[in-house]
N, C-alpha and C positions, 0 to 999 in steps of 0.2 A: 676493478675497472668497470666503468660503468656499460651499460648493454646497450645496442644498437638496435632497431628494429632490420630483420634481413632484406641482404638484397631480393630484387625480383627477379635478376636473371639466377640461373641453376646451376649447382655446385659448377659443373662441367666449361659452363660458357664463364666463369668468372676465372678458373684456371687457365683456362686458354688463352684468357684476354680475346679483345677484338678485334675483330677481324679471322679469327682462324678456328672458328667454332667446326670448320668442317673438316677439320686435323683429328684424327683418333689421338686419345692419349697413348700413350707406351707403356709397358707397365711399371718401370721403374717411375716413371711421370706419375700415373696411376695410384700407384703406393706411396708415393711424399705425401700426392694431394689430399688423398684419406686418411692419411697419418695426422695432416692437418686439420682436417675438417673436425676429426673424433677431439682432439686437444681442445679447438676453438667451441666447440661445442661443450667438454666438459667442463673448460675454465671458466666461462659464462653462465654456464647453467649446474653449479653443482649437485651432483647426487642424481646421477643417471643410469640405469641400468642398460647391458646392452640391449634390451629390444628396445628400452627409448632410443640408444644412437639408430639404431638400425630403423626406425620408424619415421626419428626426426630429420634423419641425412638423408633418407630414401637409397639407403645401402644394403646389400642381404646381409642377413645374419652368419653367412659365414665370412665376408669381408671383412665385418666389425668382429666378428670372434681371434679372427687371424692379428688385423690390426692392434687390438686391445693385448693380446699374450707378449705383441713384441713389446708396445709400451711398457706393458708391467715388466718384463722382462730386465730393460731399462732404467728402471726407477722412473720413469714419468707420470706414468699411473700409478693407483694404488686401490685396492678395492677397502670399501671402506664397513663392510657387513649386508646380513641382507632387510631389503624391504619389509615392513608388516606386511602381511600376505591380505590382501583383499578379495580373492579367490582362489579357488581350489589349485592346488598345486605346488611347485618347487617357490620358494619366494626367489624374487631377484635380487641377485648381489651390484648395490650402488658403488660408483666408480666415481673419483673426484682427478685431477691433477696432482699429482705430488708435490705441491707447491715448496713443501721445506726440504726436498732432496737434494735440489739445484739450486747454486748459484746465479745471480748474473752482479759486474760489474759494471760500475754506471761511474764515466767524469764529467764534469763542468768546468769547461779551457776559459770560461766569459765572467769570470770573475775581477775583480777590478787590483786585488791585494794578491790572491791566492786561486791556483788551482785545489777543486775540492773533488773527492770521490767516496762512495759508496758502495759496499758489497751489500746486496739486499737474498730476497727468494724471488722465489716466480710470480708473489703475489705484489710485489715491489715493498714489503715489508725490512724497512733497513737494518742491517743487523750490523756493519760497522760503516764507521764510517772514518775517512783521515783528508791531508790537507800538504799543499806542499807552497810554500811563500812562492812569489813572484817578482819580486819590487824590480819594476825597470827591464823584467826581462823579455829580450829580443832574441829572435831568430834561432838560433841554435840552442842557447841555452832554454830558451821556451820548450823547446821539443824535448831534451833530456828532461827539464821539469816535470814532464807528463807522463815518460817513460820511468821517471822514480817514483810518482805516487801509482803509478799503474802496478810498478812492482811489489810495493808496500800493502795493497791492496788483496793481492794475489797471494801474496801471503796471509794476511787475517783470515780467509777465507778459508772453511770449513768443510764445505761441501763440494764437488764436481762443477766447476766454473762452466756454465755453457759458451758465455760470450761474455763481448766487452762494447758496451756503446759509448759513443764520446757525444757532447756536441761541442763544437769549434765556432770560436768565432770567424768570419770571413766567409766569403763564396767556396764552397763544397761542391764539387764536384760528385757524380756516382760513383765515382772510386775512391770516395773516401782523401781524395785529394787536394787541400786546400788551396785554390787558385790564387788568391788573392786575400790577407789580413793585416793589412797595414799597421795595425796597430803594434803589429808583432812583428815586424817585417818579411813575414812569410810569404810567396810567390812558390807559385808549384812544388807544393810541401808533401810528399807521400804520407801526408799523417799516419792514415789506417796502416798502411802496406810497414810502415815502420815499429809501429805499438804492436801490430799484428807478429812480426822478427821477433820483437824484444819481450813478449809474453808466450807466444806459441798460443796464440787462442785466438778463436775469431773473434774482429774489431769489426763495427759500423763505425763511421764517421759522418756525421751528416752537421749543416750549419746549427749553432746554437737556438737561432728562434725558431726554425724547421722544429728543431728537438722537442723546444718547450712547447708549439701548438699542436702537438701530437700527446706532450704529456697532458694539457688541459683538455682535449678530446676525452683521453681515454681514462684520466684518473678526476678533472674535475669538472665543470659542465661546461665545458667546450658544445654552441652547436656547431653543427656540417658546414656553414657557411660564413668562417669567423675570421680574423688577422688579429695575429697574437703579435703585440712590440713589447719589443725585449727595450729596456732601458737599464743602463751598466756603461763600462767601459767604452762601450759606444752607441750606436741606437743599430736594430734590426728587427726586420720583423715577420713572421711564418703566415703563409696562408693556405686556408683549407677552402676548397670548393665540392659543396657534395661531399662532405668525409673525405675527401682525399686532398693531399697536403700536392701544393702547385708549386713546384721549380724554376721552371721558365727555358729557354732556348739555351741561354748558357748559365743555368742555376745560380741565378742570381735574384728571382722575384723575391721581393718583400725587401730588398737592397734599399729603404727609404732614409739611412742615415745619411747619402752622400747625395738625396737633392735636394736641390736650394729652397730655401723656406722665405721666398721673397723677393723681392727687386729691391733692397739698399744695400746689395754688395754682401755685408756682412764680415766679420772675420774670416782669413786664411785659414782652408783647415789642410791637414795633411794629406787629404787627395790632390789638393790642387787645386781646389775652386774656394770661391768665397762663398760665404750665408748659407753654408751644410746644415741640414737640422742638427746633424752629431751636436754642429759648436754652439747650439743653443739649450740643447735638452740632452748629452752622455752628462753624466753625473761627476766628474772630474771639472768638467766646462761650468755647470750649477753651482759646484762647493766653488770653485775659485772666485765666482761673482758673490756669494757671500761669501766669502772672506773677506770683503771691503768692508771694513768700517764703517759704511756710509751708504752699504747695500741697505734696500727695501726689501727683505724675503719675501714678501707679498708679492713683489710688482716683478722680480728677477723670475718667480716661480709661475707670475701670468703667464708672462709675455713667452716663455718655454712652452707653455701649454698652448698659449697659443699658435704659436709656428707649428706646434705637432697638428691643431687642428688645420689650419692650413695645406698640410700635406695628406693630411687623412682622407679629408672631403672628397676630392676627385676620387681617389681610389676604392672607397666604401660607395659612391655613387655608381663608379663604372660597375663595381662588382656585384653590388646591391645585395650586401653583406647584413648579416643578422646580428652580428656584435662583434667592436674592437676590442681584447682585452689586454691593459696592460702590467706589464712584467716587471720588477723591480724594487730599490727601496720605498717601503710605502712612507715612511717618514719625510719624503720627497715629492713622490706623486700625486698620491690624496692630496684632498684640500684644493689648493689654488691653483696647481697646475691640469688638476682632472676636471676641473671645473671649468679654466681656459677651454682646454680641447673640445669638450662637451659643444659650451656655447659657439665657439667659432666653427663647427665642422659643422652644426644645425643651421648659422646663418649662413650657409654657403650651399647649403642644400634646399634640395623640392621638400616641403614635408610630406606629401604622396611618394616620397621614393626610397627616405627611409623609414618611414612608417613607426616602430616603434626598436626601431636599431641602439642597442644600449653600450656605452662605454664605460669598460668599469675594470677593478682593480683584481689578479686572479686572489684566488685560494690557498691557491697551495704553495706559495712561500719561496722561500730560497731553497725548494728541493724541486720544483720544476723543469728545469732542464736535466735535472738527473732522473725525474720518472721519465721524461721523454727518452732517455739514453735506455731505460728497463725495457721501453717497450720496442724499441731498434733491434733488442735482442732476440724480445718473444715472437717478435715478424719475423724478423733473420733469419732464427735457428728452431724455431718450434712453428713457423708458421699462424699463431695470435694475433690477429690484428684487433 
């Protein structure tokens, strides 16, 4: 994962969140929070001794000697030998994460054929991976589908499963509840509360493009102020502000597949309204327009690009975002449709406003929304952001 420069408020005021900085912590409170800090601090910085945590957290050396036994204790930590001594004395023994002790479980629901999932380690290093078909599946039967490769999963798995991230197509709620995935026919679907029953292990569920600009933050160069669109099965899209990934009132921000990309009506789409971005630019809507005979793939792949830049502009204006990156088959997006959205979101903008705001294709492939599901877990359950 790559490193953040730290925050400026102090261990203390970030745990507490805002507004209640004048709350004592508890000490059960007390001992998560530094249980935390010592992990986030090893995972990013490996090869620390404890008077570095004690030095770099501004902790006493007996909190961090206490905290550090229970980790080892655990398998989380693992001391890894000591220091060359560079002055007189005991050398210190360096401490990393145990990154191959544990488990985490990571699925991708936003796949267009198939549900896919992943057993990795701590480092999001994949060690198996399986798949379970999808064709045509709705509502019910989508949920077992998920609950079978979650199980199949759980068994390849080797090590102490800490958790299980999903991400879900559709508006997520914080309990892991999918409100609304039409695609799928789901409406108030207990996802997490469900996989969570049918494995016995703790499940995150968060929407799929939440998941994926979390995994381009933290595994590839995601900056702090970016909106990741997921292009697939349908369009959606995550946003971070300041390093932190934005929801919205009813967790539904980056929801940009269901508005309209235009005033000539457009196709019917399955919401209800006409001229949906989904039905110009989800990848199902794309291949069926080449399928014509008689299609232009140049000009089918503009004109997608460009209704995305149409929707993009206001939104990258209002938020005065550093970069859109997009998610999906690059055999599709590259070229002529990245090109559209480039040029059309520039002419609809100040060039004093985006400055030098770059849109462009991620990195990391068709395993992105599965590192963003590794790192649902590392937040979750270890506390790593």
């Amino acid at each position: 994962m790559s490193e953040r420069p730290p925050a400026s408020t102090s261990p203390a005021t970030r745990w507490l969140g805002k507004g209640s900085t004048t709350q004592p912590l508890v000490p059960s409170d007390a001992r998560s929070h530094h249980r935390s800090l010592v992990l986030q601090a090893l995972y990013r910085g490996r090869g620390l001794s404890r008077a570095d945590l004690s030095r770099d957290l501004g902790l006493s050396r007996v909190t961090i000697s206490d905290v550090v036994a229970d980790l080892v204790d655990e398998d989380f930590v693992v001391e890894l030998g000591t220091r060359p001594a560079s002055r007189p004395g005991k050398p210190a023994t360096m401490l990393d994460v145990n990154r191959e002790g544990h488990h985490i479980i990571g699925l991708d629901l936003s796949g267009l054929h198939s549900f896919v999932g992943v057993v990795t380690d701590l480092a999001g290093e994949v060690i198996h991976r399986a798949a379970v078909d999808i064709p045509r599946a709705q509502g019910e039967d989508a949920i077992v589908a998920a609950e079978t490769l979650l199980a199949e999963l759980v068994e390849l798995a080797h090590r102490p499963v800490i958790g299980v991230g999903v991400g879900s197509p559709g508006i997520v709620d914080d309990r892991g509840v999918v409100l609304s995935a039409p695609n799928f026919g789901w409406r108030d679907v207990p996802l997490q509360a469900r996989l969570a029953t049918a494995s016995g292990l703790p499940v995150a569920v968060a929407n799929d493009a939440d998941t994926a600009v979390v995994g381009e933050f933290s595994f590839g160069d995601g900056q702090p102020d970016m909106m990741l669109v997921r292009i697939g099965r349908g369009v959606g899209s995550g946003l971070m502000i300041d390093g932190r990934t934005v929801s919205g009132a009813r967790h539904a921000a980056g929801e940009i597949g269901h508005v309209v990309s235009g005033t000539d009506d457009g196709e019917l789409c399955v919401c209800g309204n006409r001229g949906c971005l989904e039905r110009w630019l989800a990848i199902p809507r794309i291949d069926e327009r080449l399928a014509d005979p008689a299609a232009d793939r140049h000009a089918v792949l503009t004109e997608a690009g460009r209704r995305l830049g149409i929707v993009l502009a206001p939104i990258v204006s209002a938020l005065n975002l550093t970069e859109v990156v997009l998610a999906g088959p690059a055999d599709t997006i590259s070229g002529p449709l990245l090109t559209a959205a480039q040029s059309t979101m520039r002419d609809r903008m100040l060039p004093d406003s985006h400055g030098d705001m770059q849109l462009r294709m991620t990195e990391l492939g068709p395993d992105l929304v599965l590192l963003g599901a590794v790192v649902l877990v590392l937040r979750g359950q270890l506390g790593v952001a």
